[in-house]
C-alpha positions as MATLAB code, in Angstrom:
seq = 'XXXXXXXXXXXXXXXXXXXXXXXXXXXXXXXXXXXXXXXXXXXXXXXXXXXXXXXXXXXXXXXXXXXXXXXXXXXXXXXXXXXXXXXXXXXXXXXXXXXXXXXXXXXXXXXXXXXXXXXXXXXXXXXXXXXXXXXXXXXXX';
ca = [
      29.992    1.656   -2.093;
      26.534    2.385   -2.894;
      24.639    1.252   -6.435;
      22.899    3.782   -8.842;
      19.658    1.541   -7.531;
      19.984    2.475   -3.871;
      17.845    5.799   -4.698;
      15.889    4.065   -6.832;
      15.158    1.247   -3.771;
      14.730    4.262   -1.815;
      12.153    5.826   -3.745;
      10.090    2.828   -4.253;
      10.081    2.036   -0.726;
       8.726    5.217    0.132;
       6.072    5.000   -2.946;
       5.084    1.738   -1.052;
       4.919    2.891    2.151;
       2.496    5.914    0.785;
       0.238    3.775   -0.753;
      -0.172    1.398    2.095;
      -0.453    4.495    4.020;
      -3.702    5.445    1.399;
      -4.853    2.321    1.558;
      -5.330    2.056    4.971;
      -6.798    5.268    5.269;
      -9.530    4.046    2.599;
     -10.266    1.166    4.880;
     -10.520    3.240    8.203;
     -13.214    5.901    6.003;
     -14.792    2.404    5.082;
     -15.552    1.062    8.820;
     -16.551    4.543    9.456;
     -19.352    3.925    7.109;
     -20.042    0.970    8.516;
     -20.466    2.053   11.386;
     -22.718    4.785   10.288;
     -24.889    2.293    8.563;
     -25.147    0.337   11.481;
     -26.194    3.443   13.917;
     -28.592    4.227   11.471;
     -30.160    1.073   11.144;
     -30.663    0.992   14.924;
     -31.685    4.643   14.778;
     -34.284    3.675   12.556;
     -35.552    0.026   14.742;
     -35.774    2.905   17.568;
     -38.315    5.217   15.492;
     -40.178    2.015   14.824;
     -39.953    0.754   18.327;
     -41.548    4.329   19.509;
     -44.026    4.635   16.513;
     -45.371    0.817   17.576;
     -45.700    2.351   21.683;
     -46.994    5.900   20.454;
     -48.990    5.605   17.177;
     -50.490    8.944   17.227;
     -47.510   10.958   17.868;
     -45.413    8.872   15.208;
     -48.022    8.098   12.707;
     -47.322   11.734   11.727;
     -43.330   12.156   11.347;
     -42.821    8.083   10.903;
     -43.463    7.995    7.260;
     -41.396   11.550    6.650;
     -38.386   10.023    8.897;
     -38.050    6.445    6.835;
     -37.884    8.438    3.882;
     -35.123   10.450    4.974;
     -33.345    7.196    6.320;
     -33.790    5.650    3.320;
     -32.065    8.181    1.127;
     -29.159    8.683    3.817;
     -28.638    4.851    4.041;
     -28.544    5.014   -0.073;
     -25.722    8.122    0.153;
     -23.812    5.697    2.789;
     -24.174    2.980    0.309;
     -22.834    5.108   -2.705;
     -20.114    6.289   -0.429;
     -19.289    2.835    0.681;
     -18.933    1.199   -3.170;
     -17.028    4.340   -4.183;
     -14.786    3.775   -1.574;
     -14.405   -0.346   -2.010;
     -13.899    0.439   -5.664;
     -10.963    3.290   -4.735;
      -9.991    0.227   -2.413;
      -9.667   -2.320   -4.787;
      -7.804    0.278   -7.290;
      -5.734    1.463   -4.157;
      -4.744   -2.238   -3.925;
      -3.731   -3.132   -7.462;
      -1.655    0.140   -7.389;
       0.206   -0.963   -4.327;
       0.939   -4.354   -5.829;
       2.497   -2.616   -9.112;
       4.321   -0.419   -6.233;
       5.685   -3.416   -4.771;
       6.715   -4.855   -7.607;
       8.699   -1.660   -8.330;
      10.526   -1.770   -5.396;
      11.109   -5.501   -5.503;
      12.618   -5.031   -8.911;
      14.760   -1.758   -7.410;
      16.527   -4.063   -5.113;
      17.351   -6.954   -7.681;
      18.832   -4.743   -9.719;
      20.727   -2.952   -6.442;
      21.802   -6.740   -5.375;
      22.886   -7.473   -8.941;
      24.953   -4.003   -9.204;
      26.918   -4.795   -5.807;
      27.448   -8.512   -7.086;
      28.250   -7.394  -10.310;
      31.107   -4.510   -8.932;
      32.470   -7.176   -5.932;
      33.290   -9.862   -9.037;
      34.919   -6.890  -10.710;
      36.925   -6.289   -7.288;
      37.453   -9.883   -7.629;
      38.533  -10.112  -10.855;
      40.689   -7.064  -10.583;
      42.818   -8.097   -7.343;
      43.139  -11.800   -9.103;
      44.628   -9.822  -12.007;
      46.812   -7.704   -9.531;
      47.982  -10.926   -7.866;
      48.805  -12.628  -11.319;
      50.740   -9.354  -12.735;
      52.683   -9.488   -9.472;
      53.559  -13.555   -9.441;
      54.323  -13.193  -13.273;
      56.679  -10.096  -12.475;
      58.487  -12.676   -9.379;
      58.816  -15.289  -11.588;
      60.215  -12.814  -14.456;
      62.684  -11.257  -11.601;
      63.858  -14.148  -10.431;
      64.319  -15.458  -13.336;
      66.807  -12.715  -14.521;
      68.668  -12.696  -11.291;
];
């Protein structure tokens, strides 16, 4: 026999699942900016490493080039907080989620307990009708 919590188990456990499922998709867009900080920080040792061997050719688009890596590397930072903050929120959510569906299944354990001691207790009152009604037959006989 199934509990009135069973859905309600069901439905947490999914609600879980989802937000692990979120959560791990903020982490994977978080490497990816990782690992767009780190190709632009050796994008940007490259430039140097060319504007050191050719001054004249760099000495003109160097400066104009840093500047631009400087404000992408500052969007990539933004975009990296915003998504460690969304992580961190992501995180507390699942925990609350958790705790929903840990609290689903108590009460889904307690409800089957709770209707087996009711078997229980109604086949113990069965059996003690039917002794009582042997013992009244047999006493009459």
């Amino acid at each position: 026999m199934k509990s009135p919590f069973a859905a309600l188990g069901r439905l947490h456990d999914w609600q879980v699942r989802e937000h692990q499922r979120l959560l791990s998709k903020l982490r994977q867009q978080q490497q990816a900016l990782q690992v767009a900080l780190e190709a632009l920080a050796q994008e940007v040792a490259a430039e140097q490493r060319f504007a050191a061997e050719q001054p004249f050719e760099a000495s003109v688009s160097l400066h104009a080039y840093k500047r631009a890596a400087a404000a992408k590397r500052a969007n990539l930072e933004k975009r990296l907080a915003e998504l460690k903050a969304a992580d961190e929120q992501q995180q507390d959510v699942l925990r609350a989620a958790y705790g929903e569906l840990k609290r689903a299944e108590l009460l889904d354990e307690r409800a089957k307990a709770d209707a087996a001691r009711k078997r229980e207790d109604e086949a113990a009152k069965e059996r003690d009708d039917l002794s009582t009604a042997r013992r009244s037959s047999s006493g009459t006989a």
